[in-house]
BAFI-3210 file (N, C-alpha, C; in Angstrom, 3 decimals, decimal comma, padded with zeros to 6 digits):
// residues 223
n [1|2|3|4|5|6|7|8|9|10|11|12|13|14|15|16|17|18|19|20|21|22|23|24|25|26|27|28|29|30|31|32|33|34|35|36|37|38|39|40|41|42|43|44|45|46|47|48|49|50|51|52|53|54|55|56|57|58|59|60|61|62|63|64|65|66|67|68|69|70|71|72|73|74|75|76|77|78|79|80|81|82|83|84|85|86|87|88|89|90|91|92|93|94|95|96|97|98|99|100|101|102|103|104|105|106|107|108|109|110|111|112|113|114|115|116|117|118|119|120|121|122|123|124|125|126|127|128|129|130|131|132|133|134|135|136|137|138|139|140|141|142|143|144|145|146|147|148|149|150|151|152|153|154|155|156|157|158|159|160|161|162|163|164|165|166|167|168|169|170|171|172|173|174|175|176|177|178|179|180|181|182|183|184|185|186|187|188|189|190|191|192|193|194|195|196|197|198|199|200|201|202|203|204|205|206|207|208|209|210|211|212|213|214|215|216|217|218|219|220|221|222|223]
n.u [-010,071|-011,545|-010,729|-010,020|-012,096|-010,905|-012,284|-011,827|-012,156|-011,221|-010,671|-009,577|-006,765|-007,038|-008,032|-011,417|-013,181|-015,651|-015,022|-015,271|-018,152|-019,024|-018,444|-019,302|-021,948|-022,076|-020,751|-021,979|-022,061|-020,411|-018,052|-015,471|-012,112|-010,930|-010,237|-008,221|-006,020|-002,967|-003,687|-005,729|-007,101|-007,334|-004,664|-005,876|-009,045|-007,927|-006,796|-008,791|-010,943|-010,094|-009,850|-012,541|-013,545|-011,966|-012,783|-015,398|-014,782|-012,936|-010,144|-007,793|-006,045|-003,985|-002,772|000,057|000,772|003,068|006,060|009,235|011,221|011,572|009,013|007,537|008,630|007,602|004,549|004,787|004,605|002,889|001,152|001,777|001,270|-001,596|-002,639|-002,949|-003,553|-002,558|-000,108|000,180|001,497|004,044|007,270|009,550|011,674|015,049|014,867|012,071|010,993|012,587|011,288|008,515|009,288|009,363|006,762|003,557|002,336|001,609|003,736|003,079|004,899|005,052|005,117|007,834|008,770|007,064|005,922|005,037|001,646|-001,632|-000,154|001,549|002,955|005,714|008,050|009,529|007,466|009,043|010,291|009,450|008,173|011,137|011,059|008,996|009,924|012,381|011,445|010,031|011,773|013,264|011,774|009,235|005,597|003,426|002,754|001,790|000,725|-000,049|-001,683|-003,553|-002,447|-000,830|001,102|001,268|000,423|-001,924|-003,498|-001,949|000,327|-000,072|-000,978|001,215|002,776|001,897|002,018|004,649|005,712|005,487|003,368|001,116|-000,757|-001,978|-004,011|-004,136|-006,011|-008,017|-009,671|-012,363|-014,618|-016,585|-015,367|-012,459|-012,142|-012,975|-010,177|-008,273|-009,593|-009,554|-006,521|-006,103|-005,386|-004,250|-005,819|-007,819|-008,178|-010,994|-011,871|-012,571|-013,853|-016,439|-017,062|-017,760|-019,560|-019,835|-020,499|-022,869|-024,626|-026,495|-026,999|-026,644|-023,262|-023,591|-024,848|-023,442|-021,319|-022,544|-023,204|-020,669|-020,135|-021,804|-021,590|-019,074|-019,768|-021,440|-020,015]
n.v [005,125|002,339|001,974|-001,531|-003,474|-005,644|-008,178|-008,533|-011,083|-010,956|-009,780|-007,277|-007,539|-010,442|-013,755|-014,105|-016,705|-017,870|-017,764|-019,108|-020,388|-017,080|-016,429|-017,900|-017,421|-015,100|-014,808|-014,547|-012,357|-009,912|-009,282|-009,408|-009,800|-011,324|-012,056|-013,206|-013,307|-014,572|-015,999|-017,064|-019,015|-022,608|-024,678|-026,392|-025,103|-022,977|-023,771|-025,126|-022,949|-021,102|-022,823|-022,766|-020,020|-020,059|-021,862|-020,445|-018,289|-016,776|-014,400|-014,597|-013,477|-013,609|-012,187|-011,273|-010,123|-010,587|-009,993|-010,867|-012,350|-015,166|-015,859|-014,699|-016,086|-018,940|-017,729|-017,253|-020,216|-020,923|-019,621|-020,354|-023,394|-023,595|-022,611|-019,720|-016,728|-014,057|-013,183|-010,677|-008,118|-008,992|-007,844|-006,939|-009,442|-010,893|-013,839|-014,695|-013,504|-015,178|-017,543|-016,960|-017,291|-019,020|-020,147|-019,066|-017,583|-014,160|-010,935|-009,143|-006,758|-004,984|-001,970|001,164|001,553|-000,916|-001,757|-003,303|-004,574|-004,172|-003,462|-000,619|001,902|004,358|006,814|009,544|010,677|011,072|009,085|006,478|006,719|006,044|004,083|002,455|002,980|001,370|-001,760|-001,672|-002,236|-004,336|-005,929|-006,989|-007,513|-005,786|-003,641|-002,770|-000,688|000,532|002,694|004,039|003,997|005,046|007,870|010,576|012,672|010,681|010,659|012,325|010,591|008,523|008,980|010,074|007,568|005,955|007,435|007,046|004,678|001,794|-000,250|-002,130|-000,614|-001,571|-000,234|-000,538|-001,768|-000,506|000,961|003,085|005,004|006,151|008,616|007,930|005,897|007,052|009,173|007,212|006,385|009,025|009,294|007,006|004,562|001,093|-000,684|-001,637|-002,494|-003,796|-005,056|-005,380|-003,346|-003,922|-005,638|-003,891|-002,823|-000,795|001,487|001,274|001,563|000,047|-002,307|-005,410|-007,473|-008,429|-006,517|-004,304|-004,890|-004,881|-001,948|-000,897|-001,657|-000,906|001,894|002,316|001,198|002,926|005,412]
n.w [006,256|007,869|011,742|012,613|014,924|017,567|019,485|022,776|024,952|027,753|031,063|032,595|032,249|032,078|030,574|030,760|032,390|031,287|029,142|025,974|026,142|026,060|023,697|021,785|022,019|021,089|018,477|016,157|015,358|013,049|013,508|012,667|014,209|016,679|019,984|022,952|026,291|027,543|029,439|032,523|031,599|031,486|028,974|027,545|027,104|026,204|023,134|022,479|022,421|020,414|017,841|017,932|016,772|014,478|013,257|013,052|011,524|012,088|012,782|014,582|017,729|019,952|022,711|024,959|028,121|029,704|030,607|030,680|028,544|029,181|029,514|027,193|025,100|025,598|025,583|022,784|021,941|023,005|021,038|018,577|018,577|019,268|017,510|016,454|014,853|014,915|017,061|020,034|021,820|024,160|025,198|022,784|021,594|019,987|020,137|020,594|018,083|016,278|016,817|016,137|013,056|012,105|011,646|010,547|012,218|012,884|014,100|016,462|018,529|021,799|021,054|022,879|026,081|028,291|031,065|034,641|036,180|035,994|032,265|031,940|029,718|028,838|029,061|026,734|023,623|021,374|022,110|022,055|019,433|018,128|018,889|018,017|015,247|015,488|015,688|013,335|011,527|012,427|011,596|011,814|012,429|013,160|015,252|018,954|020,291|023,437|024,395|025,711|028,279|028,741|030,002|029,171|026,477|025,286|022,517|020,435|021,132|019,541|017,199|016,103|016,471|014,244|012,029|011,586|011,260|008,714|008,870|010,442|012,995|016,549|019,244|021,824|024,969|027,513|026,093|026,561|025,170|023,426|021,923|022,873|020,773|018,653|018,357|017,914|015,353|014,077|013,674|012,023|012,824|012,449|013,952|016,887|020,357|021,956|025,869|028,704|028,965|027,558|029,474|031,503|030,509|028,845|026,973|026,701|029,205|030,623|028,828|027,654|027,681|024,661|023,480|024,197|022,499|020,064|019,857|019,489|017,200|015,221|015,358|014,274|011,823|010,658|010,531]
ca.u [-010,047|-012,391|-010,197|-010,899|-011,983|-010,577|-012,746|-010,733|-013,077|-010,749|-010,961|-008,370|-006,212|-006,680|-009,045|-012,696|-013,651|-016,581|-015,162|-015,886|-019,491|-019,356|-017,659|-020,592|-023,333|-022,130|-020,171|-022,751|-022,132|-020,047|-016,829|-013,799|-010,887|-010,938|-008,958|-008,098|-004,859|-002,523|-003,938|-007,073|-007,674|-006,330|-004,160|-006,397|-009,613|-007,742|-006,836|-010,693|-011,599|-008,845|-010,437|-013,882|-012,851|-010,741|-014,647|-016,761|-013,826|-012,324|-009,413|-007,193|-005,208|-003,292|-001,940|000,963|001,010|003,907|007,472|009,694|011,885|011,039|007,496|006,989|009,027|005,888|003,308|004,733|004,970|001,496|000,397|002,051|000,741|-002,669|-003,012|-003,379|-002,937|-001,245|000,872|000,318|002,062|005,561|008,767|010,407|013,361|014,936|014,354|010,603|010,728|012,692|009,950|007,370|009,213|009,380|005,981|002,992|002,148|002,110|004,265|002,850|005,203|004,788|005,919|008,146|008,975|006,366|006,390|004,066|000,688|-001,914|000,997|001,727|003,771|006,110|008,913|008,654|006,527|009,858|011,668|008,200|008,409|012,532|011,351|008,101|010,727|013,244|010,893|009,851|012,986|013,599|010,993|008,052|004,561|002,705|002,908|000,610|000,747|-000,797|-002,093|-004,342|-002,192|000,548|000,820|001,225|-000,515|-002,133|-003,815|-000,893|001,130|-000,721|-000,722|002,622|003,555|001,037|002,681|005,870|005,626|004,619|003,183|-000,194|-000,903|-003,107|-003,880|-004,587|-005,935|-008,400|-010,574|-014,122|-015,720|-016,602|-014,286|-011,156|-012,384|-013,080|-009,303|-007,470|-010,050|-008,547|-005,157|-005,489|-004,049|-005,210|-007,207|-008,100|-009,125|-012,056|-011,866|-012,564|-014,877|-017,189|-017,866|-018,326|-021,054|-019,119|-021,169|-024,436|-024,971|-027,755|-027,396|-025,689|-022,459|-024,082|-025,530|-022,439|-020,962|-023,501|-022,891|-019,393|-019,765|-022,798|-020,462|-017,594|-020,525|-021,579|-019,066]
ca.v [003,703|002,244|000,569|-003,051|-003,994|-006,364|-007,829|-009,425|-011,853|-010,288|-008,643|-007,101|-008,363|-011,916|-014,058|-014,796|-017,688|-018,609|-017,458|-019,965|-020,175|-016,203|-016,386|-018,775|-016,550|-013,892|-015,137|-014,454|-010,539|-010,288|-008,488|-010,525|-010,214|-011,907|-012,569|-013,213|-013,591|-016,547|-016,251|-016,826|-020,109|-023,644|-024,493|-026,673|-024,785|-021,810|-024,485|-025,009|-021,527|-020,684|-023,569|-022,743|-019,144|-020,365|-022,284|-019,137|-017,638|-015,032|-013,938|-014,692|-012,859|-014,066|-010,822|-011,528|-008,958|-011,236|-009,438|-011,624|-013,177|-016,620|-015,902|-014,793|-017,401|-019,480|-017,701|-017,610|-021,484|-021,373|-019,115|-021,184|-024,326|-023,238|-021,740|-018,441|-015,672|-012,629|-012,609|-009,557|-007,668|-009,699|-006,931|-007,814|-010,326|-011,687|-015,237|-014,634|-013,086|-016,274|-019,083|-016,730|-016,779|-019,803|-020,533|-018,644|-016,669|-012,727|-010,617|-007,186|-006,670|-003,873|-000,475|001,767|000,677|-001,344|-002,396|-003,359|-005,242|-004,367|-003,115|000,579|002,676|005,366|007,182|010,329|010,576|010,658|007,774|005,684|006,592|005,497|002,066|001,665|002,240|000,063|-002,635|-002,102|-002,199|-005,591|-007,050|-007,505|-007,651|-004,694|-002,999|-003,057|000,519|000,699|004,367|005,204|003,064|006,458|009,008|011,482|012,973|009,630|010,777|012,807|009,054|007,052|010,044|010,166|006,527|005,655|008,585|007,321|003,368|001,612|-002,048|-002,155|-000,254|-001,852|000,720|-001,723|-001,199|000,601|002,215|002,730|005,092|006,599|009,286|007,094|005,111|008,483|009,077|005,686|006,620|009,942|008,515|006,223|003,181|-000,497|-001,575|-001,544|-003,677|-003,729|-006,077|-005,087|-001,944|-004,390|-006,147|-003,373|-002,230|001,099|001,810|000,539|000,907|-000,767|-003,155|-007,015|-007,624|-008,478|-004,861|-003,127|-005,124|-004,071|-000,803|000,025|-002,208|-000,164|002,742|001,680|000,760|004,178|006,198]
ca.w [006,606|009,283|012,382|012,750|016,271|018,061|020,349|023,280|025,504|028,639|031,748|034,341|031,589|032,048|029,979|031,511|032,677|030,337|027,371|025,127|026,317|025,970|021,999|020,979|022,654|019,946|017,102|014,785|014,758|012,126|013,848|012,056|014,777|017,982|020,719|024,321|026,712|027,572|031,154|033,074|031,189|031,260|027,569|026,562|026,882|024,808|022,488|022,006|021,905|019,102|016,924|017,362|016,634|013,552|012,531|012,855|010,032|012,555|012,715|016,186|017,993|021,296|023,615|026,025|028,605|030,246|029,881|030,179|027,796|029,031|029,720|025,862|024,248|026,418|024,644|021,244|021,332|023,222|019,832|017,228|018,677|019,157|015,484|016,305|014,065|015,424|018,687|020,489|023,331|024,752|025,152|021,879|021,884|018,988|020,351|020,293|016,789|015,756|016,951|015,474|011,873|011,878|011,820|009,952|012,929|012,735|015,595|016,685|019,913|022,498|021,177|023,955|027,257|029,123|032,395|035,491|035,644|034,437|031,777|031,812|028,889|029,420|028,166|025,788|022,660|020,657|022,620|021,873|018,391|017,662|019,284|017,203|014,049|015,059|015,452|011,995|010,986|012,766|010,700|013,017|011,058|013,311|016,516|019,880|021,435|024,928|023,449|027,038|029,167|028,453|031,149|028,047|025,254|024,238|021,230|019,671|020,775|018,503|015,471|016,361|015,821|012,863|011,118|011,465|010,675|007,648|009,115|010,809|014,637|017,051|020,031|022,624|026,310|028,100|025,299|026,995|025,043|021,733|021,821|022,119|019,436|017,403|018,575|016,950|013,749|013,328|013,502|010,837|013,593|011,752|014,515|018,555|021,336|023,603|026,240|029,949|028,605|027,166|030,616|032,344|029,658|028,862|025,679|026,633|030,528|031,264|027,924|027,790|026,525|023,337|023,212|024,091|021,010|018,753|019,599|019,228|015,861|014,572|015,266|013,358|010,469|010,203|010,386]
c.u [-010,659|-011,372|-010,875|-011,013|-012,148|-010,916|-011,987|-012,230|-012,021|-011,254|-010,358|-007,277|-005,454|-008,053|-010,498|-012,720|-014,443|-015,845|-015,651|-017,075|-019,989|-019,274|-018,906|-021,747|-023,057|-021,152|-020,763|-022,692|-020,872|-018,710|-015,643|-012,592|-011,525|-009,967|-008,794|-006,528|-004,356|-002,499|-005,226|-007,570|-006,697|-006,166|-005,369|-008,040|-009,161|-007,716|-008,473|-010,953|-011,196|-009,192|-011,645|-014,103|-013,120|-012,316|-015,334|-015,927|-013,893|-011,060|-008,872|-006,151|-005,135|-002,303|-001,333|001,006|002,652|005,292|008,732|010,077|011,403|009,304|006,882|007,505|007,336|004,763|003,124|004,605|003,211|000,150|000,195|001,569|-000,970|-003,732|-003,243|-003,206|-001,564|-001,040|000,513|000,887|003,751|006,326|009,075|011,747|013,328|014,691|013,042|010,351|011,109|012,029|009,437|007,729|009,395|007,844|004,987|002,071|002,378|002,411|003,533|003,533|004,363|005,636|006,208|008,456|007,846|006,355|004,847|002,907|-000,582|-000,426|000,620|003,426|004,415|007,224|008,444|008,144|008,165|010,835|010,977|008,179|009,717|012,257|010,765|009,218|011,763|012,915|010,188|011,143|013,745|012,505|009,983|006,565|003,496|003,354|001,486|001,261|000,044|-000,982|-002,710|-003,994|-000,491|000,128|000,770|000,466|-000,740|-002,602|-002,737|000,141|000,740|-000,552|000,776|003,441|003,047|001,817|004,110|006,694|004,789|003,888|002,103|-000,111|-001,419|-003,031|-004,885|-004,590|-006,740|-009,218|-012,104|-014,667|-015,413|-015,478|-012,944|-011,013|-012,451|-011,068|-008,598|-008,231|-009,509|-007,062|-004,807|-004,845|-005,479|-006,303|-007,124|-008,422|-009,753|-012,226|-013,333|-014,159|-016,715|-018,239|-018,146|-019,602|-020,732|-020,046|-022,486|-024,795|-025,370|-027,903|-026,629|-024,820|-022,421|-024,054|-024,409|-021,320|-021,227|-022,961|-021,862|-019,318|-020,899|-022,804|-020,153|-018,770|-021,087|-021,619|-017,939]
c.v [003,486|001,415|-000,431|-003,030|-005,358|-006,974|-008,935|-009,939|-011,834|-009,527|-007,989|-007,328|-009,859|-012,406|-014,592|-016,217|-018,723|-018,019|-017,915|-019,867|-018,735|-015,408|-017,370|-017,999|-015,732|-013,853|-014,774|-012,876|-010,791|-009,312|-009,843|-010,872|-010,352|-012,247|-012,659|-013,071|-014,504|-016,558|-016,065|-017,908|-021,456|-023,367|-025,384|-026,109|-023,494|-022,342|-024,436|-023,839|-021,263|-021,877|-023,378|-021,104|-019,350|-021,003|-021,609|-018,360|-016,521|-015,121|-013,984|-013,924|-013,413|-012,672|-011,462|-010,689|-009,258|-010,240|-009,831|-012,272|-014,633|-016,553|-015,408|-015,080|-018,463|-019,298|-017,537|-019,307|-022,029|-020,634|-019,885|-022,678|-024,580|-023,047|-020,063|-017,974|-014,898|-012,969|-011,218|-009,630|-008,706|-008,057|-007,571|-008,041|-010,918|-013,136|-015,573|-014,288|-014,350|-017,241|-018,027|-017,094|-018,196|-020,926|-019,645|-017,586|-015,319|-011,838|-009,294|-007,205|-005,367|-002,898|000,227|000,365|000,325|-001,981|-002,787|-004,509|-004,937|-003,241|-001,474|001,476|003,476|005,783|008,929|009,825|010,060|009,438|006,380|004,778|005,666|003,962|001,286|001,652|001,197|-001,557|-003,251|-002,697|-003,643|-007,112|-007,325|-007,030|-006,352|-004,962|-003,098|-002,367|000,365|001,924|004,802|003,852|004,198|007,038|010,981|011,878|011,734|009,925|011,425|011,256|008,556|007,902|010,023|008,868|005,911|006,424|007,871|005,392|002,930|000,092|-001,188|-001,533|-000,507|-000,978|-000,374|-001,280|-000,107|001,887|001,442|003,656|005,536|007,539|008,594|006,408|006,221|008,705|008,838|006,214|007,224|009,705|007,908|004,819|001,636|-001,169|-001,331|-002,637|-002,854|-004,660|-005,600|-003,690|-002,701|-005,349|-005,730|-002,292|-000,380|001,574|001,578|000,525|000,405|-001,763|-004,447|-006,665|-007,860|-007,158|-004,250|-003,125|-004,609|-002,651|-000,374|-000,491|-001,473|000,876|002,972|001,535|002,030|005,031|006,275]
c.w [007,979|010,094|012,576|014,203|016,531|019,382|021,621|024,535|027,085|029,701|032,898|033,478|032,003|031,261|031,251|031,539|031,718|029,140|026,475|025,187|025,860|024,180|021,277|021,268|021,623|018,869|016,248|014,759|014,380|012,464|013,242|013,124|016,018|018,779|022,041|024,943|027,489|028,945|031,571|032,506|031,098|029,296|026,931|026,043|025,682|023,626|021,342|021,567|020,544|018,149|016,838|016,930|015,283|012,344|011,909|011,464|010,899|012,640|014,287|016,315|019,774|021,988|025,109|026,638|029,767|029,956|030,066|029,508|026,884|028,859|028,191|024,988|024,666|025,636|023,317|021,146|021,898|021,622|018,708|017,650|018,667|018,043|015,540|015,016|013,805|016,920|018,765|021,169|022,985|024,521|023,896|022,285|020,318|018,824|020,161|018,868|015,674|015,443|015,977|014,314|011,671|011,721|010,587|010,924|012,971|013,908|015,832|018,141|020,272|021,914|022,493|024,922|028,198|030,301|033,485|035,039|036,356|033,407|031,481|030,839|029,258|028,419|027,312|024,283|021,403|020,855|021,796|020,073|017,834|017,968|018,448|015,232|014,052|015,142|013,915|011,292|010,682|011,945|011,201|012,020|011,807|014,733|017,739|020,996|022,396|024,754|025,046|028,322|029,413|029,568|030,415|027,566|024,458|022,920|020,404|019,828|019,285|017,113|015,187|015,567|014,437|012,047|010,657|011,315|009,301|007,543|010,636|012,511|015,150|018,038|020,984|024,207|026,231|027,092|025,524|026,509|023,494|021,199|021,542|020,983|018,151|017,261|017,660|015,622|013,122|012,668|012,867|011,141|012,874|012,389|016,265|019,103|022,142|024,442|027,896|029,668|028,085|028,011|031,049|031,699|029,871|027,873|025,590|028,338|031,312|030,261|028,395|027,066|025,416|022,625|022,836|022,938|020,227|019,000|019,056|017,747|014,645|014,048|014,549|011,535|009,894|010,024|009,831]
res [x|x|x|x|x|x|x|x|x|x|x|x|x|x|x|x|x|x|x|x|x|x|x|x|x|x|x|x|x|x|x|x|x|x|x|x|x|x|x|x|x|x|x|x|x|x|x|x|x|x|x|x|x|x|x|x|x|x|x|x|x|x|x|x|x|x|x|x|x|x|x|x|x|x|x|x|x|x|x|x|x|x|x|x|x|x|x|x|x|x|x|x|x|x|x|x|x|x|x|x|x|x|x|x|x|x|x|x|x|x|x|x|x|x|x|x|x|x|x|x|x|x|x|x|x|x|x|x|x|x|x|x|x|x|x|x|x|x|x|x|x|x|x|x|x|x|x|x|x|x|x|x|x|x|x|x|x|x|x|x|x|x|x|x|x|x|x|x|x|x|x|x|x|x|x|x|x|x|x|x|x|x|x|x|x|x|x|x|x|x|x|x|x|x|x|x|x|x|x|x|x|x|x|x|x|x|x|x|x|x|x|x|x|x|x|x|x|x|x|x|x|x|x]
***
């Protein structure tokens, strides 16, 4: 199974500036999931984005890196109002899992314990694991490992938790090159983000963010 990438219009983890302007410049390559985070832009430009998005027939995804309670109750009601898709990221709470189910919105919290900002994982491989099952457990529609945001054996993480859930893995954060992406493939995890890797033209060093698109999606196409 090929992972889907997820391309997040991010950087530092906060959303860019132009996004919108930068999501119309390359909509027409034919990557399905999209997504940004509920910072770095006023609501109603995300608003916009997440409808013209929703136009092109992609697939949204909204990532909270917030951890807080209150602060991702906030961006579930900034998800479900918006139209998103999928929620990413937040600490799970059952208050946040509530709004979401009440809506048509899909949850992937943070697997393990996350903390800091930009957000950093921790814990052992087996603590990681018991959290990503009892989140299944709790009903949550996928997961959103921070896989090379670990101080660990990230690649045995992610084999680790894929192995050991049966609801979709995104491995989110900080994958700049082919290798990590080879990584998540092996692993079998549903899908990735590239955000931050894609501005700083990790895959293409001298190409445009267009380019460095194409590439990692050209990749993914034939392999």
């Amino acid at each position: 199974m090929k992972p889907e990438l997820i391309i997040m219009l991010t950087h530092h983890d906060q959303t860019v500036a132009n996004a919108i302007t930068l999501f119309n410049d390359v909509k027409d390559i034919s990557v399905r999931c999209w997504g940004f985070k509920d910072v770095g832009l006023p609501i109603e430009q995300m608003i916009q984005l997440v409808k013209q998005m929703k136009q092109a027939g992609k697939t949204t995804f909204l990532e909270v890196v917030s951890l807080s309670e209150a602060e991702g109750l906030r961006g579930a009601k900034l998800a479900i109002e918006a139209g998103f898709d999928i929620l990413m990221g937040t600490v799970y709470y059952e208050s946040i899992h509530t709004m979401v189910k009440s809506s048509s919105l899909k949850y992937y919290p943070f697997a393990g314990h996350v903390y800091s900002h930009p957000s950093i994982l921790d814990g052992s491989i087996e603590e990681i694991v018991q959290n990503a099952q009892f989140l299944e457990a709790q009903g949550v529609d996928g997961l959103d490992l921070l896989t090379y945001r670990y101080g660990g054996d990230a690649s045995k993480l992610l084999q680790e938790v894929v192995k050991a859930v049966n609801i979709p893995v995104v491995s989110a954060g900080s994958i700049d090159s082919f290798e990590r992406i080879k990584e998540v493939q092996r692993a079998n995890a549903w899908g990735f983000t590239i955000g931050s890797a894609f501005f700083e033209h990790k895959f293409v060093p001298n190409g445009s963010f267009r380019q460095n698109i194409q590439a990692v999606w050209e990749w993914l196409e034939n392999t």
